[in-house]
VOBA-1610 file (N, C-alpha, C; in pm, whole numbers, padded with zeros to 5 digits, always signed):
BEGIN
Unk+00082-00120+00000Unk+00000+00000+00000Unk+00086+00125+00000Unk+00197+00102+00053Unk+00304+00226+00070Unk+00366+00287-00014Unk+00377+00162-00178Unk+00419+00204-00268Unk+00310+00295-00387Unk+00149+00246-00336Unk+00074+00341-00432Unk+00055+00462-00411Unk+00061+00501-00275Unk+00049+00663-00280Unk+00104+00742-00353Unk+00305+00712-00361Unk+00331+00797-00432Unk+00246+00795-00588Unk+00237+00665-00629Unk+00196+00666-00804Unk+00047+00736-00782Unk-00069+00763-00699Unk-00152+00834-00658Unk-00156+00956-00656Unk-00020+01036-00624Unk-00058+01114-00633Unk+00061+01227-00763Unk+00127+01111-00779Unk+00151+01110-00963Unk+00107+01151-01008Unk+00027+01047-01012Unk-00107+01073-01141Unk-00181+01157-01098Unk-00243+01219-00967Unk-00335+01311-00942Unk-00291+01476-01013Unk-00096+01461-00991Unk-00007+01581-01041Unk-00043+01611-01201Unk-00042+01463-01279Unk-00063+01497-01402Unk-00214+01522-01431Unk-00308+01501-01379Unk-00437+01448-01415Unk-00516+01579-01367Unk-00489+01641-01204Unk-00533+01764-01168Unk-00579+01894-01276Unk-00455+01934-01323Unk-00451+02059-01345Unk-00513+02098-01515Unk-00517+01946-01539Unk-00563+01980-01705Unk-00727+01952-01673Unk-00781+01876-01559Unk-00937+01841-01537Unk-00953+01994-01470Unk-00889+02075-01378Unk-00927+02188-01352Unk-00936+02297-01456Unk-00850+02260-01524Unk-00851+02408-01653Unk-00941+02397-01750Unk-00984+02210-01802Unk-01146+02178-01899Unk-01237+02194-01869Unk-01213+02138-01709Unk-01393+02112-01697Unk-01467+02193-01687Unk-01549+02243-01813Unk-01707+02325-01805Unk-01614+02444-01812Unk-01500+02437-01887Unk-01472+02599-01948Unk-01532+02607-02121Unk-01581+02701-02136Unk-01595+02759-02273Unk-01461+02818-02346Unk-01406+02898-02280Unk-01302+02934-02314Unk-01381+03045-02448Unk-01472+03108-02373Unk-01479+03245-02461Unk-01429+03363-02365Unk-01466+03364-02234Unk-01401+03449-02127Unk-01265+03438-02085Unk-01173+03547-02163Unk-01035+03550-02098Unk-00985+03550-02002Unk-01039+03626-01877Unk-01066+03681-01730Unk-01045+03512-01691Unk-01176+03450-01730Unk-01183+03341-01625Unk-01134+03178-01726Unk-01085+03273-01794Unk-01002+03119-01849Unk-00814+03134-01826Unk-00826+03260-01776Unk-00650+03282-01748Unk-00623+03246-01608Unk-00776+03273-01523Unk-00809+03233-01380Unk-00777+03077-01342Unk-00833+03044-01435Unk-00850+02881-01411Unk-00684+02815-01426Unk-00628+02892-01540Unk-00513+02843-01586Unk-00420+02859-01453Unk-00425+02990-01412Unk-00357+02992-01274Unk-00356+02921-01166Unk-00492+02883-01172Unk-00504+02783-01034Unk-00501+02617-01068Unk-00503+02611-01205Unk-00397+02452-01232Unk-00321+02454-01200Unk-00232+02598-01285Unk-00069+02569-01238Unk-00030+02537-01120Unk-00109+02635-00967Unk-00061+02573-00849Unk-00122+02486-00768Unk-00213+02435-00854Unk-00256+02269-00774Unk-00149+02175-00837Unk-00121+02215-00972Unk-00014+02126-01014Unk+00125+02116-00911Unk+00169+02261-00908Unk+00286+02288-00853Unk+00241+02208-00706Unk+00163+02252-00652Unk+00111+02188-00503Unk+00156+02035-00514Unk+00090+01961-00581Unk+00068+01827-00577Unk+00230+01783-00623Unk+00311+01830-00688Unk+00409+01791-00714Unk+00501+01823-00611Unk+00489+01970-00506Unk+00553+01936-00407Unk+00529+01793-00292Unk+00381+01795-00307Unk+00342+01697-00204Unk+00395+01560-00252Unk+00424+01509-00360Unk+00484+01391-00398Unk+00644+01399-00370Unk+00654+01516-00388Unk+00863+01513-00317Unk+00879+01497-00218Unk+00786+01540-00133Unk+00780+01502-00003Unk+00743+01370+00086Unk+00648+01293-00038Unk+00611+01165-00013Unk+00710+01053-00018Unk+00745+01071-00131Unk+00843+00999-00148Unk+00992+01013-00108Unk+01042+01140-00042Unk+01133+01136-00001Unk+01132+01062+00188Unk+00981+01106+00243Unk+00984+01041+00363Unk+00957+00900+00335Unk+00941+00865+00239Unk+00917+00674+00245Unk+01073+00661+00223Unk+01177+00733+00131Unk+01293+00653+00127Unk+01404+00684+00276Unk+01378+00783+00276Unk+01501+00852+00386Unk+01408+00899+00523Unk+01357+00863+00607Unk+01253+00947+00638Unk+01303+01041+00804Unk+01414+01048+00798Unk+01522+01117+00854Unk+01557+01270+00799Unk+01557+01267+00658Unk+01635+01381+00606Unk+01598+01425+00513Unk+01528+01524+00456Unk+01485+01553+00318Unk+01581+01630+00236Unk+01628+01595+00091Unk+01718+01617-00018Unk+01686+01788-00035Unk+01785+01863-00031Unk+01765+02016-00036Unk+01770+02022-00173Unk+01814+01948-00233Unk+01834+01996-00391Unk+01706+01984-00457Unk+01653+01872-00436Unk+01529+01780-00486Unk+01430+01936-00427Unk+01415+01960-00317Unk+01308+02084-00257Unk+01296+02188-00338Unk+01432+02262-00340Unk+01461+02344-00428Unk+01442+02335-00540Unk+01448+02220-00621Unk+01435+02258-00807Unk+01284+02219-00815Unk+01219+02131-00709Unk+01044+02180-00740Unk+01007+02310-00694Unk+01061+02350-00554Unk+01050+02535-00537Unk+01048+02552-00697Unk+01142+02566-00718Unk+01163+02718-00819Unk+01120+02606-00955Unk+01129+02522-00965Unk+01096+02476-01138Unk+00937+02383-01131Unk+00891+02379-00997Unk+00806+02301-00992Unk+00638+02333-01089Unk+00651+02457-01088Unk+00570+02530-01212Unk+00538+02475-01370Unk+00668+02449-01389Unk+00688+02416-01541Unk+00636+02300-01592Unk+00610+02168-01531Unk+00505+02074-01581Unk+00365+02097-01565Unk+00302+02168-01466Unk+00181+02141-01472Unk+00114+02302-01617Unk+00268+02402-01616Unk+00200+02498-01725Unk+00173+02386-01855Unk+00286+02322-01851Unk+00311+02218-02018Unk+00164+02190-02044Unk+00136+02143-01926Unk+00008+02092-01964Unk-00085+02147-01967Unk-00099+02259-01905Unk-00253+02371-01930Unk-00208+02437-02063Unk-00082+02408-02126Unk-00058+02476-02260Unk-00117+02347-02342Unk-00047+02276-02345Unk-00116+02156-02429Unk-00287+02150-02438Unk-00359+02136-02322Unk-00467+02074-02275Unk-00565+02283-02396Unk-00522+02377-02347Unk-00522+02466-02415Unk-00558+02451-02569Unk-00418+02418-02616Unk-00385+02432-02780Unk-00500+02311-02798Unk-00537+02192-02736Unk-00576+02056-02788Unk-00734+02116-02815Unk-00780+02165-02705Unk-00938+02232-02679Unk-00944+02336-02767Unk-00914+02429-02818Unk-00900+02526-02903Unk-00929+02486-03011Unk-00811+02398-03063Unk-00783+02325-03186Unk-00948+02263-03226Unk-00967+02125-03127Unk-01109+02090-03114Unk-01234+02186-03131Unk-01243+02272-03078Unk-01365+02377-03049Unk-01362+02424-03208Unk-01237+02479-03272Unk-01215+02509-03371Unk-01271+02441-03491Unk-01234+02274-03504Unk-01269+02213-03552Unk-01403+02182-03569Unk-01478+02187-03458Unk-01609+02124-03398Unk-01702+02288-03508Unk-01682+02368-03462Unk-01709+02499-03512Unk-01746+02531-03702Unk-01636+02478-03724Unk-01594+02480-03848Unk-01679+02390-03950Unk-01705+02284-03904Unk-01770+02103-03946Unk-01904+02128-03861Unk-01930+02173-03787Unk-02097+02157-03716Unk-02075+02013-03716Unk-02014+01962-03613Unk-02025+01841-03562Unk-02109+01840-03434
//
């Protein structure tokens, strides 16, 4: 059981921030589609600290890695934007499409 949390909340890191930025956006309001984007990014960033932390107290649970802290501090941002950029361009693209074809 000790080993699924971390993959739990893995996947919650990848899975979070792109279900917060789709779900039941239109994406005709800029205001509240730049809103949403913001608060992926730091559930993303959140959840990815909370997995450094998970997994560093299951291996060492004495000492936590300053380096490992630090490059999610400051870089921990940058996967969950990837993906509100992706999840973005993919929905756009779609809406676009959908628009275009009256599907």
């Amino acid at each position: 059981m000790s080993e699924m949390i971390p993959k739990i909340i893995f996947f919650m890191a990848i899975a979070a921030p792109v279900i917060v930025f789709t779900y039941r956006n239109r994406f005709n309001n800029f205001k509240k589609t730049f809103l949403r984007a913001i608060i992926a990014i730091l559930l993303g960033w959140l959840l990815i600290y909370c997995y450094l932390i998970v997994v560093q107290s299951a291996l060492e649970p004495q000492e936590i890695n300053g380096a490992a802290n630090a490059f999610v501090s400051v870089l921990g941002w940058a996967f969950p934007t990837a993906l509100v950029v992706v999840a973005w361009l993919l929905k756009k693209f779609l809406l676009g499409l959908s628009s275009i074809y009256e599907i």
